[in-house]
N, C-alpha and C positions, 0 to 999 in steps of 0.2 A: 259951140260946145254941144256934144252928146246927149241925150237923154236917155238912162236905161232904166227902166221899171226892174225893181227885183222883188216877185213876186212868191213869198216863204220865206221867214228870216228867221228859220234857225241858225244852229251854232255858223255855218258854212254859209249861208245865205247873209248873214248878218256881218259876216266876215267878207264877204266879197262885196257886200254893201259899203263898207265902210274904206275896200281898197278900190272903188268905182270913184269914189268921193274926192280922195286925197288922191288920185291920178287926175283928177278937172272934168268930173263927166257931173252930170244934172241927174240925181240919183230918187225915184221916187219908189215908194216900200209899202210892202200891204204884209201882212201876216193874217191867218185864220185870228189868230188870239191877239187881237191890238197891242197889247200891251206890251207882246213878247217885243215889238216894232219901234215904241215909242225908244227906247233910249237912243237908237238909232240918228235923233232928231238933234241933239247934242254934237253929233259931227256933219251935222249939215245936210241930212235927207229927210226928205218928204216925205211924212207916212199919213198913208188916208186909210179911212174903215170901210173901205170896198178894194175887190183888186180889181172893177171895171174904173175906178177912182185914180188909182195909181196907173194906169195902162195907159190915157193920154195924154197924146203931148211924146209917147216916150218913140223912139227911132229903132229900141232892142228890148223886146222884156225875155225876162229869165224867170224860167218856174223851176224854184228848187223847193218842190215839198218833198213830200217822203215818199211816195208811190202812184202805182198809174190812179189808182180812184183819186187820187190828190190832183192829179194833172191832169183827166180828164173833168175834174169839177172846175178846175179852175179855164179850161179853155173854153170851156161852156159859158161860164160868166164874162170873159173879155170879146171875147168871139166880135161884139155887136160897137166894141170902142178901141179894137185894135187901129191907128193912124194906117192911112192909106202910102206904102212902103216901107212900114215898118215891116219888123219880122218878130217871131215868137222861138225862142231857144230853149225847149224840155232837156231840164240839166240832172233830171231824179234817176237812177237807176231800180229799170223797168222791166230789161228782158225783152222776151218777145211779148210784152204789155203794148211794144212800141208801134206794133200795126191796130190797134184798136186806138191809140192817139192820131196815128198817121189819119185812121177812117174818120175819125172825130174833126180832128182839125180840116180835112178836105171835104168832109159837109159842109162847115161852119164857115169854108173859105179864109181860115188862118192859116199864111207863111208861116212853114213848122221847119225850124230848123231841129235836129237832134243831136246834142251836145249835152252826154253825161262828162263826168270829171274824176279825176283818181288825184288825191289829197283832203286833206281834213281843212278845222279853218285856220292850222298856223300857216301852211300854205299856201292857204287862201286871201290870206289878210298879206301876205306878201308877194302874194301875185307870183308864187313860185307850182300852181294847179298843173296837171296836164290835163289838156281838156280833147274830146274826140269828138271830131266834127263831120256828121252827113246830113248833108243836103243840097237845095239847088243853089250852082255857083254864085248867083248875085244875092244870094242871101246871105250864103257864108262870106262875099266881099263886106257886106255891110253890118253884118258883125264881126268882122274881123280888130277893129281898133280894143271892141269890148274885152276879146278874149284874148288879144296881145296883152293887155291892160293885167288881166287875172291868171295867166301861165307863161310857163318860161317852156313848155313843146303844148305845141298845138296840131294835133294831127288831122289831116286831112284822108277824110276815111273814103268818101264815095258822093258819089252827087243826088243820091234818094236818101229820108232818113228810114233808120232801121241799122244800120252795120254799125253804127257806134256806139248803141247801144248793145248790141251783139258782141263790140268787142269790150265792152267793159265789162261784160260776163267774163270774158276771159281773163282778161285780166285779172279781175276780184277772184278769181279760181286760185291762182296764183299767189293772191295774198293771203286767201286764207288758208290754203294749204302750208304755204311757209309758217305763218303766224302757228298752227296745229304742231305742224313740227318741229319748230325751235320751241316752242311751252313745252313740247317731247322733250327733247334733249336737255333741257334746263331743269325740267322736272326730274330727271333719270339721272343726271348727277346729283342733284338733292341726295337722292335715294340710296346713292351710295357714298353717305357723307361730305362730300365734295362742293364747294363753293360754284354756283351755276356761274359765277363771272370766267371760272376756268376756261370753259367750255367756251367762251365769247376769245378769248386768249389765246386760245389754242387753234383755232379757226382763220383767225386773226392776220390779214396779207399771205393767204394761202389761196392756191384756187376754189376752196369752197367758201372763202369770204363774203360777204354782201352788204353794201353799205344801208340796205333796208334792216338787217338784222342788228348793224349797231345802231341805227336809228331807233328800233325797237328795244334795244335793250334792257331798259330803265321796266318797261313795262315786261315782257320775257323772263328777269330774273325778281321780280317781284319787290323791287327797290321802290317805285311808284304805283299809287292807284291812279294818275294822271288818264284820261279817258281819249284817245286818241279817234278811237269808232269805237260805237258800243255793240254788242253781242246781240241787240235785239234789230239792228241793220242789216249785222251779217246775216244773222237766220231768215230775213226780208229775203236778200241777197241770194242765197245758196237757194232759197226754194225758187225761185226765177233760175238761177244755173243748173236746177236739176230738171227743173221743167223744159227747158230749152235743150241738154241735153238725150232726152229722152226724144224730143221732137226730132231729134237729127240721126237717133238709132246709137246714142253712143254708149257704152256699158257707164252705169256710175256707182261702182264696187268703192273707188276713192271720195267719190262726190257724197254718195251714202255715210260714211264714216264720217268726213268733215263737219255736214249738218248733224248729223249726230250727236258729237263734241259739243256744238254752239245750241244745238236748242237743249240740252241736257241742264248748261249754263242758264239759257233762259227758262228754263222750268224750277230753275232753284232759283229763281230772284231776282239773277244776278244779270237781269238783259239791260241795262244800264250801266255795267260794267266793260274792265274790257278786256283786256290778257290776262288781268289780275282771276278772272272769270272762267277763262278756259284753263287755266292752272289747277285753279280748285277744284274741278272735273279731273284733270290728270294724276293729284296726288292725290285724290280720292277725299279730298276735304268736304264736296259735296254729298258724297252719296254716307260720309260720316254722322254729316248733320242728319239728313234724310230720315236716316236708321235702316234703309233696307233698297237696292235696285229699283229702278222705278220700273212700272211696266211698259214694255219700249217694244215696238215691232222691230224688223231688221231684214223686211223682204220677204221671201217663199224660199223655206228648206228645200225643196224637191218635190217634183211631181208624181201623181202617181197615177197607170191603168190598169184595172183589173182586165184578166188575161184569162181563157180558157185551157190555156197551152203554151208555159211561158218558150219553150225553144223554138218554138213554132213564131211567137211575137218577137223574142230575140232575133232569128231571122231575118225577119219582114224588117225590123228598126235597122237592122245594121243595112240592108240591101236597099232602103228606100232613103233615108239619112244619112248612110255613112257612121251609124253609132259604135262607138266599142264599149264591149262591156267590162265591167270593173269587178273582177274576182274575187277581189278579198271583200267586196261589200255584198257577195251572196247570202241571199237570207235561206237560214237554214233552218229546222227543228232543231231542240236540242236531243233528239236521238238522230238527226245531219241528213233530215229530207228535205231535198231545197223545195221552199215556195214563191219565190223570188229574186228575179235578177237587177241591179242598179247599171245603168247605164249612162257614157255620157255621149249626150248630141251635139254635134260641132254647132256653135254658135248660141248656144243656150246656157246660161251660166249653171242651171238648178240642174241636179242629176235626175235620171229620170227614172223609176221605179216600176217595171214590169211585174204584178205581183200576181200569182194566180188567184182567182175566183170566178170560176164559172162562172156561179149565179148573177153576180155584181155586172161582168162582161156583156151579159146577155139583157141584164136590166137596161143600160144605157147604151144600149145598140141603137143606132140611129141620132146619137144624140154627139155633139160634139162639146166636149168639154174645155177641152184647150184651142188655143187659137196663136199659133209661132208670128213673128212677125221677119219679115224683109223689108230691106230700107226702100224701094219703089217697086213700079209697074215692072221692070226689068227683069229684077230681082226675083217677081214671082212667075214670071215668063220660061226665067233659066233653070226655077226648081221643075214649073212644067215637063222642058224639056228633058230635065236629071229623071224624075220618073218615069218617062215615056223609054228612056238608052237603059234602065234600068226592068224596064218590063214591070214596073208598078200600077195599076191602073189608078187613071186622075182625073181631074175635070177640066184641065188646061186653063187656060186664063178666063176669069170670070169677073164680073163688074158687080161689086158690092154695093153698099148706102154710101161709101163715102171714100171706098179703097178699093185696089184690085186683091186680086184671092186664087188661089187654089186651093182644091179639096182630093186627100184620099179618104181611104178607107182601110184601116189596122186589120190583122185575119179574124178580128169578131167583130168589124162592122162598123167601128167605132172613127165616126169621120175626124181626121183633123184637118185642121184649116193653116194655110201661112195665108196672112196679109200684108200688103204691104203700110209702111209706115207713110208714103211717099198716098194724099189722098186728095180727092177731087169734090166738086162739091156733093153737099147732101143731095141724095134722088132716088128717093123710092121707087119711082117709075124707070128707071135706067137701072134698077138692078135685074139678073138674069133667073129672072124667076121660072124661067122655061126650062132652064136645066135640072135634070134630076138630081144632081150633086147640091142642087140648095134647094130645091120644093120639099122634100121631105125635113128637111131640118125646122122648118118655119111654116108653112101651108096646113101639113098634116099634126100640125102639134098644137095649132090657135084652135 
């Protein structure tokens, strides 16, 4: 018989303890808060007041706490009583938290498997999880019985961990986006007097059908407060998806809006909630209570450069960028003198605002205020080259603190910078501080 350490026994943790047990496996249990652990004890698992207590003896342990500070405290404590072939399976969704585990664990010399999970603890208590599995092959063989035991698909992601945790990002994108927009849809029948089950009926063995949506249901049309995931997981969740996608260069106009909905939920209360929570945000139940919008950012409107000569700068952006300018957003007087033209740059979601002011131009000459980004080394290599077929002068590829870079110079002087998103380690001493196009931005200014 097996022995699996399950180490965290909340709702899901508690729940796969209790289906470890009644499949024939040797089930030992720690929780931070004892007591959450004890009833545990009732269906035949071990629960000790340390998780270096519960860790031997066992063949598998599972860390299901709540996050990476959760699972890097706990690999720190076992670290010194993990059994010699055992393995350790990080089941918390982390994101890219997962390479500060991965660092952790290959200090400490802990077999880290990485295996988050997608399902709650009904589930989980039925061993119906999907659970996504990287790491090295004789690991994942010898937790293989455990997570046969608690899922009915078990994916096989990659032989390092890191991509399965990556891909539960994606995943959890997908649910919460769904979950965002059927509370849309159920809420928006509401509104127009209409029974939200209609909407469940009318969809219903259609191609837009899905069986997570009538699984949802009960919570979607507001039938249940039943707590399926709470709202203060998701918001855990979405800020790891938006963090990770901004590491990869991807726009998050969707991802923005989603966390949006969910911490809006969690600032009224309600992060203990669960659909019933994002409902109240869509019918406006919450910000009723409230009595007034809460003060909420929502990114950068538009940028803006003061110009000595806007057609002169109009120009240079379209001939060095590719910019078009956007006509009906000319700024004008109201006796119709333009002092500014709005433009947009390919690749840039904010428009960008060409506004005349000498004086302002000439103040911040030499100073570079914005800094574009490109997804790698390459990428700023082929704007290189766009300026150069372009007749723009540039500084060609340059080695920053931690990214590559190009630099121009606007027709008043005014440097911009693309870096790449794609970076190499920290190195003051490897930056190109011999070049003109960065000694006066940093040398001449300290």
């Amino acid at each position: 018989m097996r022995t699996v350490a399950v180490l965290g026994t909340g709702d899901s943790g508690s729940a796969m303890a209790r289906r470890l047990r009644e499949r024939g496996f040797s089930v030992r249990a720690w929780n931070r808060t004892e007591a959450r652990a004890r009833p545990l004890e009732s269906d035949g698992v071990a629960v000790f007041p340390t998780s270096a207590e519960a860790v031997r003896t066992a063949d598998v342990a599972l860390v299901t706490v709540f996050d990476a500070t959760a699972v890097l405290d706990v690999i720190g404590q076992i670290a010194s009583f993990v059994e010699p072939g055992a393995v350790v399976a990080q089941c918390a969704t982390i994101g890219d938290d997962i390479e500060a585990v991965i660092a952790r664990a290959g200090d400490l010399g802990v077999p880290l498997l990485d295996a988050p999970f997608l399902g709650n603890p009904g589930p989980a208590r039925r061993g119906e999880l999907t659970i996504m599995v990287a790491g090295a092959p004789d690991h994942k063989r010898l937790a293989s019985p455990v997570f046969e035991a608690l899922a009915t698909n078990v994916v096989d992601v990659a032989d390092r961990p890191g991509g399965a945790s990556r891909l539960k990002l994606a995943c959890n994108t997908w649910l919460f986006g769904m979950n965002a927009v059927a509370a849309q849809a159920a809420v928006l029948a509401e509104s127009f007097g209409l029974d939200s089950r209609l909407f469940l009926r009318a969809v219903s063995g259609s191609n837009a059908d899905s069986a997570y949506l009538h699984y949802r249901s009960a919570q979607l049309t507001g039938a249940t407060d039943a707590v399926l995931s709470p709202v203060r997981a998701a918001v855990k969740d979405l800020a790891h998806i938006r963090a990770a996608a901004g590491s990869a260069g991807i726009p998050d106009l969707l991802l923005g809006r989603v966390e949006q909905l969910y911490t809006r939920a969690a600032d009224a209360g309600l992060g203990d909630r669960d659909l019933t929570a994002v409902r109240a945000v869509l019918n406006g139940q919450v910000m009723r209570r409230q009595g007034a919008e809460p003060a909420v950012l929502d990114g950068i409107h538009h940028l803006k450069f003061p110009v000595s000569d806007v057609d002169r700068s109009l120009a240079w952006w379209e001939r060095a960028f590719g910019a078009v300018r956007r006509p009906h957003l000319d700024h004008r007087t109201p006796e119709g003198v333009l002092f500014g033209y709005v433009i947009a740059v390919p690749g840039v979601q904010e428009p960008v605002e060409l506004r005349l002011a000498p004086g302002s131009a000439g103040a911040v000459s030499g100073f570079d205020p914005v800094t574009f980004a490109a997804p790698d080394r390459s990428a700023v290599q082929a704007w290189g080259d766009r300026f150069e077929a372009a007749g723009v002068a540039n500084s060609g590829l340059l080695r920053g603190l931690n990214s590559w870079l190009v630099v121009v110079h606007d027709p008043d002087g005014v440097p911009i910078r693309i870096c790449s998103r794609e970076t190499h380690a920290w190195d003051a001493e490897g930056v190109d501080f011999d070049s003109p196009w960065i000694t006066p931005l940093v040398r001449d200014q300290l």
